[in-house]
C-alpha positions as CSV (number, residue, x, y, z in Angstrom):
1,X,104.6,102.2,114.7
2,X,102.6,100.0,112.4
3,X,102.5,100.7,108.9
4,X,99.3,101.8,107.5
5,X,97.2,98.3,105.7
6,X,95.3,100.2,102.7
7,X,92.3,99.3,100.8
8,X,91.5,100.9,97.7
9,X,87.8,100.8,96.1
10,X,86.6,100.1,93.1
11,X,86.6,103.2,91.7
12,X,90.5,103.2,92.1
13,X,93.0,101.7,89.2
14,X,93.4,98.0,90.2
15,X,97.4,98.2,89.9
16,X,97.8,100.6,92.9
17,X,96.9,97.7,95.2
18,X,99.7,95.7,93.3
19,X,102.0,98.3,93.4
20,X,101.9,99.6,97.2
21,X,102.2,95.6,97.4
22,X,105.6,94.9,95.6
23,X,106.9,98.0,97.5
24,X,106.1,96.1,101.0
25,X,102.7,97.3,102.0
26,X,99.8,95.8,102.9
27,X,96.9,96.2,100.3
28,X,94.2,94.6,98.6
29,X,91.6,95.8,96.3
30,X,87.5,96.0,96.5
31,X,87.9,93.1,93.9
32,X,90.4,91.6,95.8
33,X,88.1,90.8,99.0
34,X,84.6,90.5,96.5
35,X,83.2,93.9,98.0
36,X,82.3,95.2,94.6
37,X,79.2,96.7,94.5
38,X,78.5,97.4,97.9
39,X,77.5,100.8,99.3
40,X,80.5,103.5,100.0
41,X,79.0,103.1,104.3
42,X,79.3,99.4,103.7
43,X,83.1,100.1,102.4
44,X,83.8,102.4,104.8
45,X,82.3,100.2,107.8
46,X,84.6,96.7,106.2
47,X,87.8,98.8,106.1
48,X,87.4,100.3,109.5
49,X,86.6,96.9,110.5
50,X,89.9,95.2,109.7
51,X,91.8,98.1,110.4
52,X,92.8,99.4,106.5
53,X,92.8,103.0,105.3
54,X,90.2,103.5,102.3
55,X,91.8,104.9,99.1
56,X,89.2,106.2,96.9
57,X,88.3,108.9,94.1
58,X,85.0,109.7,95.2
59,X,86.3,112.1,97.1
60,X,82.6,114.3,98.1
61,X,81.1,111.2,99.3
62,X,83.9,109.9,101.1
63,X,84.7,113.2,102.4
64,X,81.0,113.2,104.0
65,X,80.8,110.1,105.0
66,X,83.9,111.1,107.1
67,X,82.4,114.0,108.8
68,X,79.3,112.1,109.6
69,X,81.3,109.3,111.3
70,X,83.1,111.8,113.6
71,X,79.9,113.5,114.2
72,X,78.2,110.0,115.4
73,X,81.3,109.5,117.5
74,X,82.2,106.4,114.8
75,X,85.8,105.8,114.0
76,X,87.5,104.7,111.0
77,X,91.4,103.4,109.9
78,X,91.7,106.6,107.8
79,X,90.5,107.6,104.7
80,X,92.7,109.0,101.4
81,X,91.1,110.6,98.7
82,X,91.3,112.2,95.2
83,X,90.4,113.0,92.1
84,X,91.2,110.6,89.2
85,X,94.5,110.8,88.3
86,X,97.9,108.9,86.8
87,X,98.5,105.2,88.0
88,X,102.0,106.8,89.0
89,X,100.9,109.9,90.5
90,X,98.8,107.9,92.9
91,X,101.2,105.3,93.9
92,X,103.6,108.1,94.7
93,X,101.6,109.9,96.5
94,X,100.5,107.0,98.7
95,X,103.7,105.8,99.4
96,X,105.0,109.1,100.1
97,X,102.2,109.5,102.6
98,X,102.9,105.7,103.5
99,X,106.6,106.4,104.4
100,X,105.5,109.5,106.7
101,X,102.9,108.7,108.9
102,X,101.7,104.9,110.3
103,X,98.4,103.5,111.1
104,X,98.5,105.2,114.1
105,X,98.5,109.2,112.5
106,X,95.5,108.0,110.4
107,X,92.7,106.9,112.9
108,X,90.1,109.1,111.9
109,X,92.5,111.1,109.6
110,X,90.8,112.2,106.1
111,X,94.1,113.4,103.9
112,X,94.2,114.3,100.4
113,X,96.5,112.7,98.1
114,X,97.2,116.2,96.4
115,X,99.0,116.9,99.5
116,X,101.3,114.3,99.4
């Protein structure tokens, strides 16, 4: 049971990757690794890559791009999404979902952060 490495794009508040970080995860930013700018497949095809779930707010593109990859038989780390919301809110939500499932239970996995 690994715990889940995330990386959040550039549409996400840059303190959630510094947050999930000073609470013992693994997680950097689009910034972070100079991805900014580049395509939401590129994103998507860079986090699956090196293994980290994609936290985003674009949440209809994301959302298709997810269903497109598991129609093509393409695999991903995971994918979290919402709308905008609270710095807080988000990094609650994510380390809720953090504590309850591991890199494992998110191959694949598209989840909502309202859930959570």
């Amino acid at each position: 049971m690994a715990l889940i490495r995330f990386l959040t794009d550039e549409d996400v508040y840059g303190a959630v990757a510094v947050q999930l970080r000073a609470n013992g995860f693994d997680a950097i930013s689009t910034p972070d690794v100079e991805r900014r700018g580049a395509s939401d497949a590129s994103q998507l095809s860079w986090a699956a890559q090196e293994n980290r779930v994609l936290v985003t707010f674009n949440v209809s593109d994301f959302a298709q791009l997810h269903y497109q990859w598991l129609e093509d038989d393409r695999h991903h780390a995971g994918m979290i999404v919402s709308r905008q919301r609270p710095i807080g809110e988000v990094v609650r939500g994510l380390l809720h979902l953090a504590k309850s499932l591991d890199d494992e239970d998110m191959q694949d996995r598209l989840e909502y952060l309202s859930n959570w």
